[in-house]
C-alpha positions as CSV (number, residue, x, y, z in Angstrom):
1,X,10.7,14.3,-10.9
2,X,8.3,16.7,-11.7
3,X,10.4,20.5,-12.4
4,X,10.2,22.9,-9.4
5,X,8.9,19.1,-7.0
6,X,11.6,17.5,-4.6
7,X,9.4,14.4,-4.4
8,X,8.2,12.2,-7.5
9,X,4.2,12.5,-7.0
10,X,2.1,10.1,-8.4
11,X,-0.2,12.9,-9.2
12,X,2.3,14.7,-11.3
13,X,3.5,10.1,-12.8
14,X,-0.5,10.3,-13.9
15,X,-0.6,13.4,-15.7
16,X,2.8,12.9,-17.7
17,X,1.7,9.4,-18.4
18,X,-2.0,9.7,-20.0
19,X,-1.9,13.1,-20.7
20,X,-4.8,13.8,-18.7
21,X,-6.6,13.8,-15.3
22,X,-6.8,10.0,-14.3
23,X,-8.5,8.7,-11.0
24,X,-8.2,5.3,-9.1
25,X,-12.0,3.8,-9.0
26,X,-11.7,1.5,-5.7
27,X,-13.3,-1.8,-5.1
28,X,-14.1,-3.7,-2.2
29,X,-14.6,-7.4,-4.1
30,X,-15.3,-9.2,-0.9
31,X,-11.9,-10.7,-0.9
32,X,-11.1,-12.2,2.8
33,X,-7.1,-12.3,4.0
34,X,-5.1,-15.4,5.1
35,X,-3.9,-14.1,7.2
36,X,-7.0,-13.7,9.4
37,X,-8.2,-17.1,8.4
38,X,-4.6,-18.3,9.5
39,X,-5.1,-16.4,12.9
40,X,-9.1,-17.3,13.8
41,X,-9.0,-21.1,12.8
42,X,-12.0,-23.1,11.8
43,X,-14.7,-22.2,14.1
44,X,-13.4,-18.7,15.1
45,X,-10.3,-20.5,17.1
46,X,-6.7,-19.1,17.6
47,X,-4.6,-21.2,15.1
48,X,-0.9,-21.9,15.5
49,X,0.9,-21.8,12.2
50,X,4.9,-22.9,12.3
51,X,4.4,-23.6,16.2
52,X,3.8,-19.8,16.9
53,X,0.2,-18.0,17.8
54,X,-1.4,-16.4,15.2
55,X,-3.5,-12.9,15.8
56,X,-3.3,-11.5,11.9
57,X,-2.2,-7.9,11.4
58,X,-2.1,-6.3,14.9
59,X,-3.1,-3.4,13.5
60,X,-5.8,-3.9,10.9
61,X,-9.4,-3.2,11.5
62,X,-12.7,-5.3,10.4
63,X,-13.0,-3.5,6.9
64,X,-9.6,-4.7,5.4
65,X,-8.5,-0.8,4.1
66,X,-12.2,-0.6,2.7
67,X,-12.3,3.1,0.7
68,X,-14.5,5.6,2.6
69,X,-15.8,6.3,-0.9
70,X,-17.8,2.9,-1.2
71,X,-19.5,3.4,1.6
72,X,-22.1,0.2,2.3
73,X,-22.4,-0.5,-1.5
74,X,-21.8,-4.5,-1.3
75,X,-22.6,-5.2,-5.0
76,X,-19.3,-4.2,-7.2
77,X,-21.4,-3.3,-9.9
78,X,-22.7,-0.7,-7.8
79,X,-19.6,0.5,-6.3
80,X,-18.1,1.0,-9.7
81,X,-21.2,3.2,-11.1
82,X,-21.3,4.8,-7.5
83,X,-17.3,6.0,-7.6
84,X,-17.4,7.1,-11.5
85,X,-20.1,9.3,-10.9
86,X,-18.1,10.6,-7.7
87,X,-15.1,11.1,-9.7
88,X,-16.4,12.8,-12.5
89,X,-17.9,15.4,-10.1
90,X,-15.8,15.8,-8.0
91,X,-12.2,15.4,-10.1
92,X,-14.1,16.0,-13.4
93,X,-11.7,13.1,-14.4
94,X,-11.2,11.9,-18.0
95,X,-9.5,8.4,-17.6
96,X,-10.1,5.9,-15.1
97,X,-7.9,2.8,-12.9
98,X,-9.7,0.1,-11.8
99,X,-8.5,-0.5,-8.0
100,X,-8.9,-3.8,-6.2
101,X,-8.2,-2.1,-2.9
102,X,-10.0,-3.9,0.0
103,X,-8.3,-7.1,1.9
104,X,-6.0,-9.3,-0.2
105,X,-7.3,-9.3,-3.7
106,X,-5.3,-12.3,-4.9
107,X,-7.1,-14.4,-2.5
108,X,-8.8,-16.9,-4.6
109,X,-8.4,-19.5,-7.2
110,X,-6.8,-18.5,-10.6
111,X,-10.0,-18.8,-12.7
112,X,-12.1,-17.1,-9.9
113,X,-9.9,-14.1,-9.9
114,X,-10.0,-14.2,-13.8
115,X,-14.0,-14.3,-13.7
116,X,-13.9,-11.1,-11.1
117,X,-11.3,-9.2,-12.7
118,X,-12.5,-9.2,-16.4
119,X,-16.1,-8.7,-15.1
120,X,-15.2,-5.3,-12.9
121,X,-13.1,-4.3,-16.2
122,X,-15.9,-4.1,-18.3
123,X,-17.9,-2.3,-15.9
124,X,-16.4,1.3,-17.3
125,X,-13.1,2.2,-19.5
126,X,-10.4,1.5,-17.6
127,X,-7.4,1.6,-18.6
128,X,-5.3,-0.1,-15.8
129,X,-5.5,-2.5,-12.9
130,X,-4.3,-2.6,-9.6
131,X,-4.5,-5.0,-7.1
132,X,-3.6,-4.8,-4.0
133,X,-2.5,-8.0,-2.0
134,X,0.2,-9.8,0.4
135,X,3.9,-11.1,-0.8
136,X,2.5,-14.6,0.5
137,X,-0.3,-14.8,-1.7
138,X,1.0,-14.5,-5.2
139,X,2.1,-17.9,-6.8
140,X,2.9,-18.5,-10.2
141,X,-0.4,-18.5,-11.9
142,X,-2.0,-15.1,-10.3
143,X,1.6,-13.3,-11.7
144,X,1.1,-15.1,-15.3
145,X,-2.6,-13.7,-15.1
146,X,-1.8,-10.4,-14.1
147,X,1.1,-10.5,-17.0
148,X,-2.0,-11.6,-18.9
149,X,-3.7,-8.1,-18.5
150,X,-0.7,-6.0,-19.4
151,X,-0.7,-8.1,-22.7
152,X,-3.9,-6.7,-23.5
153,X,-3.0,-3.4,-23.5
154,X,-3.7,-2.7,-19.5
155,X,-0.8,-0.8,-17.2
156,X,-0.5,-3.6,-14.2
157,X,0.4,-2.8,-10.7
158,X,0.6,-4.7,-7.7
159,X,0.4,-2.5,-4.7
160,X,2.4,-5.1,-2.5
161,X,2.3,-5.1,1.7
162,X,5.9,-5.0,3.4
163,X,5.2,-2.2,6.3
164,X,8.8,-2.9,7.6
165,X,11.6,-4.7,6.2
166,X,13.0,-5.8,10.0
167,X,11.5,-9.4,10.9
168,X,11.5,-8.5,14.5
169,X,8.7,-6.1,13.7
170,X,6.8,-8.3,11.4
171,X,6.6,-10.7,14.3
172,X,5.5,-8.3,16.5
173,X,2.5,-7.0,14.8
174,X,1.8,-10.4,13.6
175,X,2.1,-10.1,9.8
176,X,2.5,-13.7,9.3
177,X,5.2,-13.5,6.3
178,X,9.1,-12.7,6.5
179,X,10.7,-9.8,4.3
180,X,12.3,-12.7,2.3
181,X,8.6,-13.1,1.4
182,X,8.5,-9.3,-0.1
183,X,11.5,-9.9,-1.8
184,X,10.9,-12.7,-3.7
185,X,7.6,-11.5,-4.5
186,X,8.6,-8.4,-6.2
187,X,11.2,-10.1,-8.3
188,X,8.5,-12.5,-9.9
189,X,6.4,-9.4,-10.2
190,X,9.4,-7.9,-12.0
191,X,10.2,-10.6,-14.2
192,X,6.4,-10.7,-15.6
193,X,7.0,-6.7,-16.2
194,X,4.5,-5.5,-13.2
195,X,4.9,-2.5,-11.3
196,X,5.2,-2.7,-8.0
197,X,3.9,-0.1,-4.9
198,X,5.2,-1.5,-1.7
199,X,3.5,-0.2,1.5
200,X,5.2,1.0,4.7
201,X,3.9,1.7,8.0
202,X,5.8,4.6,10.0
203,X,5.7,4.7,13.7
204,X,5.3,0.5,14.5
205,X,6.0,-0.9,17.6
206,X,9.6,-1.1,18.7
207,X,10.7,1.3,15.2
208,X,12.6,4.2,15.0
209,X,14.3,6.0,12.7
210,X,17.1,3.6,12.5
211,X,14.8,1.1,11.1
212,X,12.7,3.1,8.5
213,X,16.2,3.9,6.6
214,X,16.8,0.3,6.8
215,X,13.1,-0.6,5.0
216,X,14.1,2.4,2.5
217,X,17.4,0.6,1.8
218,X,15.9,-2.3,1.2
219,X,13.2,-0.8,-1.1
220,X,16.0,1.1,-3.0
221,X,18.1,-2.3,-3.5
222,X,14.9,-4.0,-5.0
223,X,13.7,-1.0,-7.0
224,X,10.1,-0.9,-6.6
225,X,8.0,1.5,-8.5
226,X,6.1,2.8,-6.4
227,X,5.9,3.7,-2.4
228,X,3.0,4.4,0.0
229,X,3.8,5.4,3.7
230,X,1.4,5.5,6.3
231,X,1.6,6.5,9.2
232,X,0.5,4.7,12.1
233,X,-3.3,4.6,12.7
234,X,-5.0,2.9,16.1
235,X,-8.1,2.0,14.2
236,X,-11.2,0.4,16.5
237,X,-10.9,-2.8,17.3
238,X,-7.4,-3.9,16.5
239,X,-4.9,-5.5,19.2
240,X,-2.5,-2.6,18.3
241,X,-5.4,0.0,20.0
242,X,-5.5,-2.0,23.4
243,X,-1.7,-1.9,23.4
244,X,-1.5,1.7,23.3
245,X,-4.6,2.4,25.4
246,X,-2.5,0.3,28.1
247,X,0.1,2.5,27.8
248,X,2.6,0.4,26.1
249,X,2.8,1.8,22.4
250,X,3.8,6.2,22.1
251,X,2.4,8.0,19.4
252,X,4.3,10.1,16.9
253,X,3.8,13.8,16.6
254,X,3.8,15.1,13.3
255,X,6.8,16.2,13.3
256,X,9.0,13.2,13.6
257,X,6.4,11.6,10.4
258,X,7.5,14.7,8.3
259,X,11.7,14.3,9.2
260,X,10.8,9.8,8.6
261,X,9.8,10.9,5.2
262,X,12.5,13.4,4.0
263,X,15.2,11.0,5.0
264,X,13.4,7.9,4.2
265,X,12.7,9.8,0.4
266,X,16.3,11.0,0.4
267,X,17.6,7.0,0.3
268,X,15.3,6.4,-2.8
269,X,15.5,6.5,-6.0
270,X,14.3,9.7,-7.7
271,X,12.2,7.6,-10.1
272,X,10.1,5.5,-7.6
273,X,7.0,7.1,-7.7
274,X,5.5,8.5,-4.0
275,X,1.7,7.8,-4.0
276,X,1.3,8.3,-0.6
277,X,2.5,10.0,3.0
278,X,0.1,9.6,5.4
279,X,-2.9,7.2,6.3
280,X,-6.7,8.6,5.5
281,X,-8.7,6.0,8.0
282,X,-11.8,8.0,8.7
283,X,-12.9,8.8,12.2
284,X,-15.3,6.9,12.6
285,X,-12.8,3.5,12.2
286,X,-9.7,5.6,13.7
287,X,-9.5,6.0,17.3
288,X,-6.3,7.7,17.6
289,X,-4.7,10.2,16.6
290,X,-7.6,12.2,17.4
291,X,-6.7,14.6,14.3
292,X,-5.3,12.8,11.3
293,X,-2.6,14.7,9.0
294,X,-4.3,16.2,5.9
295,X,-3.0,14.8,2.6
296,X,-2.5,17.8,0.6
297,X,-1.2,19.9,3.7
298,X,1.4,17.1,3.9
299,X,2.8,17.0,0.6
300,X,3.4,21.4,0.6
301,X,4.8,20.7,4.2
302,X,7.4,17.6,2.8
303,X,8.5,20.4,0.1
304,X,9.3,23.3,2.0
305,X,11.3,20.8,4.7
306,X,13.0,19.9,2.2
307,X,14.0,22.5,0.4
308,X,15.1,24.1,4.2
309,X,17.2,20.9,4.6
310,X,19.0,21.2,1.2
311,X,17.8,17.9,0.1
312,X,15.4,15.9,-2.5
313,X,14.3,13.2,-3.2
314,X,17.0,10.3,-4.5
315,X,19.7,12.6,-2.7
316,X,21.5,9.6,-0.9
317,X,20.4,6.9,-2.9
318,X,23.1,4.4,-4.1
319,X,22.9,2.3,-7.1
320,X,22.8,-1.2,-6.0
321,X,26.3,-3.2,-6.9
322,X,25.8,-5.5,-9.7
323,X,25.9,-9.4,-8.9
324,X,29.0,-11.2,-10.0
325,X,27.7,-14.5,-12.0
């Protein structure tokens, strides 16, 4: 960790790394999700998929985690030029990563994805990729292609979905893949030498405390790179909205986010890299909370609790026991 930080930043990974400021450029590629197709059906039916009814992600909304940045750009070309000029007045960056963000952006044939990756990477100087996808929708050939870019010279990560590692909960927001799913996932990512940032969702129906430490366990045992925790957003028009609207779903304050955090961080290990705490949906896609938690506020906040508590990040990890052959 950085000196004087309790929590590995990403921020503070970047600078260390390249030397300089580096930004993410996002891109919305147009990539759909299988699981929606899986839960819509030919013809906009429900489908059934291992004899249970499919709804997708209960809590995703229409633009697929679609950066605010891009705003209606559809052209990638466009959204490219439009974000590097952002970033270089804004951040007054010097390096760039080139950021498949939007929907799951493995979701295509081999050679298509080839075709849209190179393309988009010779649309500025980037000097990394990331893609962000599901654990279900990386076979053998989109791992070897990614292991293809890092080859050339590009630093690969795969920002990877598991928002809980208990299968009850999976079920219940309708994910449509198991944690056994995650798992192998990140080991043939691991294998082929790719990062990996898993994603977790904080605050999802039927979770508690009790079962964030047991996602952090499980992210500490397969020792991911990366981590990005969100808390949870009721974005418009998403099955997890008219659940709370009915009454049936609480919302948690602030407060128990910031405590989730310090002891989910504690079980870590001090080298995973934190690239996120909190969820940035803008308004007009978030119905509740009303008032999101700021970023930046966040991370000063997850410091000073910290250092009040006596703790750190890493502070209760375990190494995981080595497998007798």
């Amino acid at each position: 960790m950085h000196a004087g930080s309790r929590i590995n930043r990403y921020a503070d990974y970047l600078r260390e790394h390249y030397g300089c400021r580096v930004r993410r450029v996002p891109v919305d590629a147009g990539f759909g999700c299988p699981n929606r197709q899986l839960a819509h059906g030919p013809g906009g039916t429900t489908a059934v998929h291992d004899g249970k009814l499919a709804s997708g992600c209960s809590y995703c909304d229409a633009t697929g985690s679609r950066a605010p940045i891009l705003g209606s750009l559809s052209s990638v070309k466009e959204q490219v030029s439009g974000a590097l000029a952002f970033l270089r007045a804004r951040y007054s960056a010097d390096r760039y990563l080139l950021y498949f963000q939007a929907n799951t952006s493995t979701y295509a044939p081999v050679d298509q994805l080839r075709t849209l990756y190179d393309a988009t990477l010779a649309l500025g100087d980037f000097m990394g990729l990331i893609v962000s996808t599901r654990p279900d929708c990386l076979d053998k050939e989109t791992v070897d292609l990614l292991a293809a870019y890092k080859d050339r010279g590009f630093e690969v990560w795969v920002e990877l979905g598991l928002q809980s590692a208990c299968d009850e909960t999976l079920v219940r927001i309708g994910r449509g893949h198991e944690v056994v799913d995650f798992s192998d996932a990140r080991q043939r990512l691991g294998r082929a030498g790719i990062a990996v940032a898993a994603h977790v969702i904080f605050g999802l129906p039927g979770e508690g405390l009790d079962e964030i430490m047991k996602t952090a366990r499980f992210l500490a045992g397969l020792g991911v790179e990366g981590i990005k925790i969100h808390d949870l957003h009721y974005c418009r028009g998403t099955a997890l909205l008219n659940e709370v609207l009915l009454g049936e779903l609480p919302l948690w304050p602030k407060a128990l986010h910031l405590e989730a955090c310090s002891r989910f961080l504690e079980l870590m290990p001090g080298t995973t890299t934190v690239m996120r705490l909190c969820s940035d949906n803008p308004p007009d896609r978030r119905a509740l909370p009303r008032r999101q938690i700021e970023k930046a506020s966040l991370y000063r906040e997850l410091e000073v609790y910290m250092e009040n508590h006596g703790t750190w990040q890493g502070r209760l990890f375990k190494e995981p026991k080595a497998i007798q052959l």
